[in-house]
C-alpha positions in Angstrom: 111.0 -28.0 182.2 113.8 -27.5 184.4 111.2 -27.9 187.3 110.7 -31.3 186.1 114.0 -32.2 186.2 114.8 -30.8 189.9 111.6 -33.1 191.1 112.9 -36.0 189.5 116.1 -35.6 191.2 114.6 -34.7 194.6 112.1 -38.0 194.4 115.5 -39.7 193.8 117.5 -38.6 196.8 114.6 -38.6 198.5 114.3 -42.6 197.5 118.2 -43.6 198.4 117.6 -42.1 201.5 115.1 -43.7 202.8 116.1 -47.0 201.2 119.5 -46.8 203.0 117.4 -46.1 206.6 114.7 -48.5 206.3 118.4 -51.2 205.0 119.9 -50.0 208.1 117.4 -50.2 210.1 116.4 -53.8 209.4 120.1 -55.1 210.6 120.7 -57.3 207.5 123.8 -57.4 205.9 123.7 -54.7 203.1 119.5 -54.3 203.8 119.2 -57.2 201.8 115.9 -57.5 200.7 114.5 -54.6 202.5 116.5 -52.3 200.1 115.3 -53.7 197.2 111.4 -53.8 198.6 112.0 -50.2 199.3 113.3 -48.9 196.2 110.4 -51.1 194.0 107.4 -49.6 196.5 109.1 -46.2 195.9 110.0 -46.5 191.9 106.1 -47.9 191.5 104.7 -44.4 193.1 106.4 -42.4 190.3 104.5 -44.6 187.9 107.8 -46.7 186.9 106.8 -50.2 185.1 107.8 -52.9 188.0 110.0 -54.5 185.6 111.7 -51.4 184.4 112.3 -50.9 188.3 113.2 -54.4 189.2 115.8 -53.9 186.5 117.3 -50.8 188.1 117.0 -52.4 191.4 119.6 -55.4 189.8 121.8 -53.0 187.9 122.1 -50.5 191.1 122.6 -53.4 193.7 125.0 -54.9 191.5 127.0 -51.6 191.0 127.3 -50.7 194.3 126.9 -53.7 196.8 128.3 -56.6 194.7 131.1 -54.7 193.1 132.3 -53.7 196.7 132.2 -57.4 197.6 133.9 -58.0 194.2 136.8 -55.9 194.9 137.0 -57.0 198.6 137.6 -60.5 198.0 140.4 -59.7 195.3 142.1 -58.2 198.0 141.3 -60.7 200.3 143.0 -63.1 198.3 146.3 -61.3 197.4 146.9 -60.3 201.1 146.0 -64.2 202.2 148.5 -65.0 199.9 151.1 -62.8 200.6 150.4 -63.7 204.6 150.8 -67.0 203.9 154.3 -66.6 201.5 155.1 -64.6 205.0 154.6 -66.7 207.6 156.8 -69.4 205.4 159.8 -67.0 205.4 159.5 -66.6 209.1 158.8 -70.2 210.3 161.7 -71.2 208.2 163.7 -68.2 210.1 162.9 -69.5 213.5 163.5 -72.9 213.1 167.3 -72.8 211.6 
């Protein structure tokens, strides 16, 4: 049993390896589409469903790519903002 378990776990890190070399390696902008053609040809030789994998594929992308991008442009906005409140204060200073 506990065989089983270690050669799921190997296939997997096995898997995001090779997904995030064959992303990297194409020169796209988070592997897009190249990742996800990876991960389905891989999750369809352990004798996943394709639509069970195409699912993980949305779930995982959307966990780690989007929510980076998520978070990003949060920050992107509060520190435009505060630039812009900024350069206000020191226009005004310069011009008095």
């Amino acid at each position: 049993m506990s065989y089983c378990r270690w050669g799921i776990l190997l296939a997997e890190a096995t898997e995001r390896a090779l997904d995030f070399i064959i992303g990297a390696i194409s020169m796209l902008p988070g592997g897009m589409g190249t990742t996800e053609a990876t991960i389905l040809g891989l999750l369809i030789t352990l004798s996943i469903t394709a639509s069970t994998a195409s699912f993980a594929i949305i779930l995982t992308r959307i966990c780690t790519l989007w929510f980076a991008v998520i978070i990003g442009l949060i920050f992107l906005g509060m520190y435009s903002r505060s630039y812009r409140n900024l350069r206000k204060v020191s226009l005004f200073k310069s011009s008095a």
